[in-house]
FITOR-630319 format. One line per 8 residues: their letters; for each residue x, y, z of C-alpha. Coordinates in steps of 0.1 Angstrom, whole numbers, plus 5000, padded with zeros to 4 digits. Last residue first. Example, Ala and Ser with C-alpha at 12.3 -4.5 7.8 and 13.67 -1.06 7.14 Angstrom:
sa = 5137/4989/5071 ~ 5123/4955/5078
***
This chain:
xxxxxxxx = 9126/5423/9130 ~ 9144/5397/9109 ~ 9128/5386/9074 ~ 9159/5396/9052 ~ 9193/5400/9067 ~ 9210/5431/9074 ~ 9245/5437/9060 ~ 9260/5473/9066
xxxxxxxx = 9291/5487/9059 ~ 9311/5520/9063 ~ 9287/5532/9091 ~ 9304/5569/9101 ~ 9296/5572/9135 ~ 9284/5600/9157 ~ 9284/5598/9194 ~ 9263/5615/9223
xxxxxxxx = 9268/5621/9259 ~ 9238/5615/9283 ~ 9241/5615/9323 ~ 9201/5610/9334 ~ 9177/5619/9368 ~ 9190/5657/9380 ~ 9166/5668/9354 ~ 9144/5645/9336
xxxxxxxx = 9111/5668/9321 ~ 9135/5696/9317 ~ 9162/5676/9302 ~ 9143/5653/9278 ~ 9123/5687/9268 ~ 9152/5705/9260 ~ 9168/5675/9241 ~ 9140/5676/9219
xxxxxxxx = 9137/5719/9209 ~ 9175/5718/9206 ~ 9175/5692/9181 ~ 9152/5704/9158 ~ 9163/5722/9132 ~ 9198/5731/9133 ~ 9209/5699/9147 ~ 9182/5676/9125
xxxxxxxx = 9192/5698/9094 ~ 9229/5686/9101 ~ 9221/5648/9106 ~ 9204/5647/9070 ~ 9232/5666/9056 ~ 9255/5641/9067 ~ 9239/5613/9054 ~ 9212/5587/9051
xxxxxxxx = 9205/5586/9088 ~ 9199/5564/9118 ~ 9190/5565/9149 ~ 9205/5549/9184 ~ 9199/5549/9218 ~ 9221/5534/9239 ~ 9207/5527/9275 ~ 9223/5527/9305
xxxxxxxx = 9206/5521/9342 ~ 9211/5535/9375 ~ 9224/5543/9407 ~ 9259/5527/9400 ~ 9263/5506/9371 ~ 9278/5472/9363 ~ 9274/5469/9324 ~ 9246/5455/9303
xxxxxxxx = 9235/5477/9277 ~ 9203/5486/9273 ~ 9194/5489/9237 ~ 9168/5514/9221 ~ 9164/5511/9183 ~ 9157/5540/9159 ~ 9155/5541/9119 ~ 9158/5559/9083
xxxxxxxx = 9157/5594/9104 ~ 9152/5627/9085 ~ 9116/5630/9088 ~ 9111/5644/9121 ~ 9084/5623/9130 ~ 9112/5601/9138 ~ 9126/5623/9167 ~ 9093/5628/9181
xxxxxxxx = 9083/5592/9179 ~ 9115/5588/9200 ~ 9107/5608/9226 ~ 9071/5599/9233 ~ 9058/5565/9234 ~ 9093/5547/9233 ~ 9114/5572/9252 ~ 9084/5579/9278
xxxxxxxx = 9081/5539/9285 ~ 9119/5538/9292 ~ 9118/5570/9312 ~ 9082/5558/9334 ~ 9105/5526/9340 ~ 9142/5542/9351 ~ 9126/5570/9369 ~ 9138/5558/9403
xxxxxxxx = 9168/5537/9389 ~ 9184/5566/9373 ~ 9194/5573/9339 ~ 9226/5565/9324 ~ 9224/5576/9287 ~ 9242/5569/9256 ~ 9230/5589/9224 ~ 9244/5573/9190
xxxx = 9237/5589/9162 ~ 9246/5563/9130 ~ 9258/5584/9097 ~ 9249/5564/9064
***
């Protein structure tokens, strides 16, 4: 499984109406894509300096899977995160290779 990570620092200002955007909007997007197993938002708790971070994080079955999501859509949803946020976020992404995963039955 591949986990793509995208950490962003996005200003205090926007901080709320981004948050609720991500969940009602960006994200869907991204799943409706079809190639995503799952998505979680986390804010990670650091000091910061005019704003807040936020990991979020999808998962996919493999390689492939991540490859048709760059070729295919990626562009098109990072595009409208940038136009509709400019000047607001820092973002850099990360891909990791999960190499185990235990997840208990009944939680979330």
């Amino acid at each position: 499984m591949i986990l793509y990570n995208v950490t962003i620092n996005i200003d205090h200002e926007v901080q709320e109406e981004w948050l609720s955007w991500m969940k009602s909007v960006h994200v869907p997007d991204v799943m409706n894509t079809g190639l995503f197993l799952d998505s979680k938002i986390c804010r990670i708790h650091a000091e910061e300096d005019g704003g807040k971070s936020y990991s979020i994080q999808y998962l996919l079955k493999s390689w492939e899977d991540y490859n048709s999501y760059v070729n295919d859509f990626a562009e098109k949803l990072q595009k409208e995160h940038t136009e509709k946020y400019a000047n607001k976020f820092v973002a850099f992404r990360t891909l990791l290779e999960v190499e185990h995963h235990v997840k208990r039955d009944g939680l979330f």
